[in-house]
N, C-alpha and C positions, 0 to 999 in steps of 0.2 A: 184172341189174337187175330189181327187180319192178314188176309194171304200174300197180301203185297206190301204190309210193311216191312221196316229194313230187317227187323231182329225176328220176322218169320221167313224172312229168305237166308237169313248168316243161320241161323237152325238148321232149316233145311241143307244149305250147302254142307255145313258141317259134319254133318250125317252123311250126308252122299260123299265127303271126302272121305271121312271116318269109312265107310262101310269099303269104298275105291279100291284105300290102301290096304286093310284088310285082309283084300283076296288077293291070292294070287294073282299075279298076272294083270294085274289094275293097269290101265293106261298108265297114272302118275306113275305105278311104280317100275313101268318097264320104263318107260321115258327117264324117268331118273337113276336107271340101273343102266342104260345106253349112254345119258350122258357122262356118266364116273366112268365109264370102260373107254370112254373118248376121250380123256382126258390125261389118260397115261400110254406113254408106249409101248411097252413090252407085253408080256402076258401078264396079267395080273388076274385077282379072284376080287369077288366083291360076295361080300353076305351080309345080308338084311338082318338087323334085331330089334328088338323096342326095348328103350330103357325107361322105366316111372323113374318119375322123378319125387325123388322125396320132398317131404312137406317142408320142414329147414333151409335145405339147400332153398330149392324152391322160392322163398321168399327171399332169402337172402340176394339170388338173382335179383329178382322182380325188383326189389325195393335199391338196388345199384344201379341196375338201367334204367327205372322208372316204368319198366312194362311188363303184363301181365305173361306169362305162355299161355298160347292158344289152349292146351290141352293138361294133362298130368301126364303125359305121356312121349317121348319125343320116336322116331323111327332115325335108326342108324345105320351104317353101313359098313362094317371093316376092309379096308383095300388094302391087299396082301399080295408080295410079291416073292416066289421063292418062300412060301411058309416063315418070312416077314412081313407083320405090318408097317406099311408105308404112311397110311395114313387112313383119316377116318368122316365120311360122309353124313353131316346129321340135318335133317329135314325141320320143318317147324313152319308154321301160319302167323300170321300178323295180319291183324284186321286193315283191310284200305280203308277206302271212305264208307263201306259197307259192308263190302264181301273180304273174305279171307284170300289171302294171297300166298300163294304155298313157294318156298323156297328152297336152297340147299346150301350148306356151307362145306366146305371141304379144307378140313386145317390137318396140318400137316402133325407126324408126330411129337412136334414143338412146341404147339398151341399157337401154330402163326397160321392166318387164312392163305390158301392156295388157289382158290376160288371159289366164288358164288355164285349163284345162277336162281334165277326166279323158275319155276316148274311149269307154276301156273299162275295168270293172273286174271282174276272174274271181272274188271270194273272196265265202264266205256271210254274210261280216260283216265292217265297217269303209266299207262303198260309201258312209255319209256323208261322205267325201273327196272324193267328187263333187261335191256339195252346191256350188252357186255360190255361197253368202254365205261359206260355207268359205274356199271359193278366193279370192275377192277379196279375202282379206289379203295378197295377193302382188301384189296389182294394185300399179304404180307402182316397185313393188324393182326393184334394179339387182344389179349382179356388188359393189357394196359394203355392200348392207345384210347387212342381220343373221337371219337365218333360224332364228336359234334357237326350236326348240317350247319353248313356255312362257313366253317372254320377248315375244318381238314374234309368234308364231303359236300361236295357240290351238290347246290338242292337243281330244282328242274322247274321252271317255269309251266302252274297247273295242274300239278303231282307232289305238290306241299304234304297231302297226309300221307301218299305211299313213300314218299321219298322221308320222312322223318319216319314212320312204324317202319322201312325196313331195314332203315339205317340201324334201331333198335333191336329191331330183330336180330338183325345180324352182331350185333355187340352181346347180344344176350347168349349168341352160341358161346363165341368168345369166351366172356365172361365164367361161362359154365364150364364149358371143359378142363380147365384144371382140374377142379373140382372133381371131374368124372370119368380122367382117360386113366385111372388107373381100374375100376369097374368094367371099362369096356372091354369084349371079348373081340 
């Protein structure tokens, strides 16, 4: 495998994301533990878990939205206020035009999106997918809206594959959590 080609740099990044989250104390994962604590007022708690995903489920996702998970594995976050949970933080990668694009979805205990936010994004172009007025067309979708680019999400002019993989991405959180928020701690 050559060092410069695309599928020995999505390896490598992957590994180095993989290893990031990991540890303690990772950049993504403080940045993404600062952003969930910025996004509610009062005191709230947040704690980290990993959920596998089962091999069933799993497909049954994949083959509804049409796309893979990055991993078997997703990283979650319970936000709790008052020894209630409010709601719940799940992270997840979607491939851009080469590298993995790590994001966050935050659905409410409803199964409706609260917000989303991109963590991190590796490629030299399309990073206005980050863009928060971007992202808040997801705000309020559930596992039954409609995530088509073009129809109910505005695509972006030169950001065609992150803008369709994170539209996905973000449908696939969707999708999933029914499925899952009675498992989650």
């Amino acid at each position: 495998m050559r060092l410069h080609s695309p599928i020995f740099k999505l390896k490598y990044f992957i590994l180095i994301l993989i290893s990031a989250i990991l540890l303690g104390g990772s950049p993504i994962r403080d940045a993404t533990e600062n952003y969930i604590t910025s996004q509610f007022e009062d005191s709230i708690s947040v704690k980290m878990h990993t959920l596998v995903l089962d091999t069933e489920l799993k497909a049954l996702v994949q083959n509804r939205v049409k796309q893979r998970f990055f991993r078997d594995e997703l990283y979650y976050w319970t936000i709790t206020q008052k020894d209630t949970t409010i709601a719940y933080a799940l992270m997840d990668n979607v491939l851009g035009k080469s590298m993995p694009i790590t994001f966050l979805v935050i659905v409410g205990i409803d199964g409706r999106i609260i917000i989303s936010k991109v963590i991190k994004y590796r490629e030299a172009y399309g990073g206005e997918v980050g863009n928060k007025n971007w992202l808040a067309q997801f705000t309020h979708f559930s596992d039954t809206s409609d995530f088509k680019v073009g129809k109910n999400i505005d695509g972006i002019s030169g950001a065609t594959i992150s803008v369709n993989s994170l539209a996905k991405g973000i449908q696939k959180i969707a999708v999933l959590f029914p499925f899952i928020k009675d498992k989650l701690n």
